[in-house]
C-alpha positions in Angstrom: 0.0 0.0 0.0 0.7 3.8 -0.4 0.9 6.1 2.3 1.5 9.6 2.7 2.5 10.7 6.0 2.2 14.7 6.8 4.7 16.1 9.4 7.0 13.3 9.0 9.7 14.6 11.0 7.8 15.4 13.7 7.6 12.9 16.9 4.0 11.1 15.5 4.9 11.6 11.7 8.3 10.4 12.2 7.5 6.7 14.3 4.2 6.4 11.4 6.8 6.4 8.5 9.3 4.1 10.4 6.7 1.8 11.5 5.5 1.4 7.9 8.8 1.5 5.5 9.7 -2.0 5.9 6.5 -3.1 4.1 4.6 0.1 2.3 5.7 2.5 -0.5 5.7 5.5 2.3 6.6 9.2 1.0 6.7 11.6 3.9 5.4 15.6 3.7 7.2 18.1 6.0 8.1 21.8 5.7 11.2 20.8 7.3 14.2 19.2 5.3 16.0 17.0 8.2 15.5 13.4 8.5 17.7 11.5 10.4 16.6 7.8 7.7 18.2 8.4 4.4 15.7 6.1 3.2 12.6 8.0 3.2 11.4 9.4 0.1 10.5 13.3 1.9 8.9 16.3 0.0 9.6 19.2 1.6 6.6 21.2 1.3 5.0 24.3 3.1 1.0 22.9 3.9 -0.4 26.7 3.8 1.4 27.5 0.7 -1.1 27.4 -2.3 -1.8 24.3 -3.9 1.5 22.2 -3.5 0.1 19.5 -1.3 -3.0 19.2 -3.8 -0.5 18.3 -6.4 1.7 15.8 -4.3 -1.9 14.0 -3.5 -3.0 14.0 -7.3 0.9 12.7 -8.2 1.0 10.1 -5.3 -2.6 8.6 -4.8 -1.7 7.3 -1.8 -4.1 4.3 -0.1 -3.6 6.2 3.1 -2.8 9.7 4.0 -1.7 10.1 7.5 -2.4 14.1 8.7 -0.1 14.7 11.6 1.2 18.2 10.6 -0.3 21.1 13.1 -0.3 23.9 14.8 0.3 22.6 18.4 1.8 25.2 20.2 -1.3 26.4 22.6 -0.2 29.8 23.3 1.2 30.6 20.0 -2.0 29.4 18.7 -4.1 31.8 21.0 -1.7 34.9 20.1 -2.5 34.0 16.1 -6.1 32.4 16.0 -6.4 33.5 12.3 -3.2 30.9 11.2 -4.3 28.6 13.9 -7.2 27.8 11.9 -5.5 28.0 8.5 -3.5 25.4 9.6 -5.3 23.1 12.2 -8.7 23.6 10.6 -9.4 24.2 7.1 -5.7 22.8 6.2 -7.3 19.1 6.8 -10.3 19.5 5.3 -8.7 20.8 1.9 -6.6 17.6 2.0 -9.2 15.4 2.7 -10.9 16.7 0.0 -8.1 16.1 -2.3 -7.4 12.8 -1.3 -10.6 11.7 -2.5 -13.0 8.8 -1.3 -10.9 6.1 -2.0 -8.2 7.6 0.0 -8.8 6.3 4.1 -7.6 10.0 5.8 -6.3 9.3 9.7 -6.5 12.7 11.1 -4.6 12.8 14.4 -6.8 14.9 17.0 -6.4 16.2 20.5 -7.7 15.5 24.3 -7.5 19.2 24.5 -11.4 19.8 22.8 -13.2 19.0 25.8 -13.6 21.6 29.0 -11.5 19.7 30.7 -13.8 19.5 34.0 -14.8 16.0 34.3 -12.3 12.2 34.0 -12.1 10.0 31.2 -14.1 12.2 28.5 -16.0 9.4 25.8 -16.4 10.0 22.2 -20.3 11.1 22.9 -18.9 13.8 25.5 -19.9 17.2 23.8 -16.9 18.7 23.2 -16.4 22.5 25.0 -12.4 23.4 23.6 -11.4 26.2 26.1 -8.2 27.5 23.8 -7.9 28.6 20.4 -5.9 25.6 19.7 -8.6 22.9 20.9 -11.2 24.8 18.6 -9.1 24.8 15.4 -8.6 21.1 16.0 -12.1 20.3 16.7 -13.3 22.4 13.6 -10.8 20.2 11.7 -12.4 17.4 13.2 -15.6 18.1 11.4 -14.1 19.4 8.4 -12.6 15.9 7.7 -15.6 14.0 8.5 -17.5 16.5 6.0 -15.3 16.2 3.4 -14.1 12.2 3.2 -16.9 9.8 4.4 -13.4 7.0 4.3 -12.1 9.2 7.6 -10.5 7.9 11.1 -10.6 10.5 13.4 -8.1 9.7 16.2 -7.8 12.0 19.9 -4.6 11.4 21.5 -1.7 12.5 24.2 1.3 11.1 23.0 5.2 11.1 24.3 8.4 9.7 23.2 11.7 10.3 22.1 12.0 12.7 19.1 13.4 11.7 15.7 16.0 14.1 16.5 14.6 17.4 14.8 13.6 18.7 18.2 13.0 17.8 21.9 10.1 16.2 23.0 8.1 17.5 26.6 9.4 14.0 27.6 12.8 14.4 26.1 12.5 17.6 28.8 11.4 15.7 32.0 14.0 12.9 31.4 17.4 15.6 30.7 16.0 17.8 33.6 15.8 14.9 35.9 18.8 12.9 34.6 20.8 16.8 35.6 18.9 16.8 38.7 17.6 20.4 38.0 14.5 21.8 39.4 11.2 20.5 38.1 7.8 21.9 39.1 5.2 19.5 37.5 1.4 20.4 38.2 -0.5 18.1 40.1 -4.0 19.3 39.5 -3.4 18.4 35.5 -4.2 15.3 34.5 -4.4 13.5 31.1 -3.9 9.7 29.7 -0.2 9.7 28.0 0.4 6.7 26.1 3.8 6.4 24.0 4.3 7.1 20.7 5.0 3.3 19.8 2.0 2.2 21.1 -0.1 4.8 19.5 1.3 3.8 16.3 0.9 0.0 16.8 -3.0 0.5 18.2 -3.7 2.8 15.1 -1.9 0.7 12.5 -4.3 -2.7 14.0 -7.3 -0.3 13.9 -6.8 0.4 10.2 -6.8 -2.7 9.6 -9.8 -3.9 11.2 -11.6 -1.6 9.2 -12.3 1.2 11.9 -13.7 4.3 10.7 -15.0 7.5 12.2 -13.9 9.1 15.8 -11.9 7.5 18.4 -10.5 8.2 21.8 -6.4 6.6 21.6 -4.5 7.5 24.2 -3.3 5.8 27.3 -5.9 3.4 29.6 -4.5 5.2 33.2 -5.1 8.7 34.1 -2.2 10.7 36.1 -1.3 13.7 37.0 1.7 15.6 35.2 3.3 15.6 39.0 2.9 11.6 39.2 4.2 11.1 35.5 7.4 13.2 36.8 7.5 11.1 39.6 7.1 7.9 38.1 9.6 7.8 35.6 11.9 9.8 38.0 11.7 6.0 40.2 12.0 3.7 37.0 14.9 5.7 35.6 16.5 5.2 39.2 16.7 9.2 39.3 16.4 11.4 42.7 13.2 12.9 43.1 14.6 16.2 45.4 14.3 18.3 42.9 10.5 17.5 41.7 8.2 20.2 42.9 4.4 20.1 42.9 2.8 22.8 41.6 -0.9 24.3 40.2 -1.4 25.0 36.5 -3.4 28.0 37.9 -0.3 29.5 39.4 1.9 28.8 35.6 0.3 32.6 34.3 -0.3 30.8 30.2 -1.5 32.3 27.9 -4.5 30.1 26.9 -6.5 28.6 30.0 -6.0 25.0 30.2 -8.8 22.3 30.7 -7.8 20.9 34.1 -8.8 17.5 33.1 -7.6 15.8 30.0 -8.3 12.0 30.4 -10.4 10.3 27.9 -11.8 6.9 27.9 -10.7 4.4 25.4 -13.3 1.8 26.2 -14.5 2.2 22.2 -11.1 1.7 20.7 -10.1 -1.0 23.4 -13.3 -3.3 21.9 -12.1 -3.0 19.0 -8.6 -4.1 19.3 -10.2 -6.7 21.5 -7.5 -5.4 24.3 -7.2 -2.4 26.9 -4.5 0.4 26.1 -1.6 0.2 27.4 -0.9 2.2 31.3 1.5 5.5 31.4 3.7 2.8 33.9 4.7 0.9 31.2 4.8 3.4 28.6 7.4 4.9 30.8 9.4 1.6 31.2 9.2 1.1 27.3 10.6 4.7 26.8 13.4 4.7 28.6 13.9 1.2 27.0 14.2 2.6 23.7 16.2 5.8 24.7 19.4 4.3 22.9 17.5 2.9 20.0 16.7 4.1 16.3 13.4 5.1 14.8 13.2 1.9 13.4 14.2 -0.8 16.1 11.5 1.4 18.3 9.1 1.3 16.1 9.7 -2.9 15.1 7.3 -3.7 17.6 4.8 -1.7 15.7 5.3 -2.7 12.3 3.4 -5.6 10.7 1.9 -6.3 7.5 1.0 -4.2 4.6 -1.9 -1.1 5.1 -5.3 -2.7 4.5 -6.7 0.2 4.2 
């Protein structure tokens, strides 16, 4: 199978492409020109510039088109809400469009288009975004589902270790802890992490059993930013001094953040016929793979070609 992966050097794009080169024709889109694999056929393309990615979809027609570029910067997002949509909103419906219907369109979503007021948010939650970012992404939500009936809408909270273009918020937490330098991590913040391996493995065995529409994929525990810190502070065998707990309401952003980002993955768990894997051992599994390439990470993930 074909597929075209969108923000491939980014931490999601980057694992998608690995995962999928030892058995697909995979071309990756990205407006940046590093890649640490040789061996990945990369167009380096600006999304918001007129009708270039239009012309790699006609040229390509891939089987798949994996959308992981975005906007995901919250506060620069609220200090330009006009590009925030350009890019998070309309950006995915134009290329769903595009693709056409015989192109299956995963559009990677966020946790972050819910209020954030109540645990483990389901797919039948009405979404209440309270940033400029959550709102572009939830208007690209329905903007893909408009414009491609073949669509898999997929909300997530991801970490891992970079493809080496730029440090992850993970990347962060393990150097600042691994220097013993001090940390505040909020503890009345909490979401569902699951690493980026695993989010590529669940998706790549959703695809294949022929899931369509919106699903919740992120990790089966909720924890609190403080307790992540904490947690693989211990497994890393790292001292914990340093860790301070502190209140998102005291950290003066620039967009208000929903207090609660957990979501339940009950729908996609049915489906793969198994629960999501736990923050504790997406921790363990990271630090596992801290020595390891892109593609003996992502080995675990890769499987057969795309059914798509």
């Amino acid at each position: 199978m074909r597929a075209l992966v969108t923000g491939a050097t980014g931490l999601l794009g980057s694992h998608i492409a690995a995962a999928l080169q030892p058995t697909d024709d995979v071309i990756g889109v990205d407006r940046h020109p590093w890649w640490g694999d040789r061996t990945l056929s990369l167009e380096r393309v600006d999304l918001t510039e007129g009708a270039a990615m239009e012309r790699i979809l006609a040229r390509v027609r891939p089987d798949v088109l994996f959308h992981c570029a975005a906007l995901v910067n919250v506060d620069a997002c609220e200090r330009s809400p006009e590009h925030a949509f350009a890019v998070n909103a309309e950006m995915p419906g134009r290329l769903a469009r595009a693709a056409g219907p015989d192109c299956l369109v995963v559009f990677m979503a966020t946790d972050g288009v819910f209020r954030g007021d109540a645990a483990f948010s389901t797919e039948e939650t009405p979404p209440h975004p309270r940033t400029v970012y959550g709102t572009t992404k939830l208007q690209g939500e329905r903007e893909v589902a408009a414009a491609s009936p073949n669509h898999l809408i997929l909300r997530t909270n991801f970490f891992g270790w970079s493809s080496g273009r730029k440090q992850t918020s993970a990347e962060w937490l393990y150097r600042g802890l691994e220097a013993q330098q001090p940390i505040t991590l909020f503890d009345d913040f909490h979401f569902t992490p699951i690493y980026v391996v695993d989010v590529v493995s669940a998706m790549l065995r959703l695809i294949d059993a022929g899931a369509r529409g919106l699903l919740h994929l992120t990790g089966g525990e909720r924890v609190s930013k403080y307790e992540f810190g904490m947690e693989m502070a211990r497994q890393a065998g790292f001292a914990t001094a340093n860790v301070r707990r502190g209140s998102i309401d005291d950290a003066h952003l620039t967009a208000s953040r929903p207090k609660d980002m957990s979501l339940s993955t009950a729908r996609a768990a049915a489906i793969l016929g198994a629960p999501l894997p736990g923050f504790r051992d997406g921790i363990a599994r990271f630090l596992a793979d801290r020595e390891r390439s892109l593609s003996a990470r992502t080995a675990t993930a890769a499987r057969g070609s795309l059914r798509a």
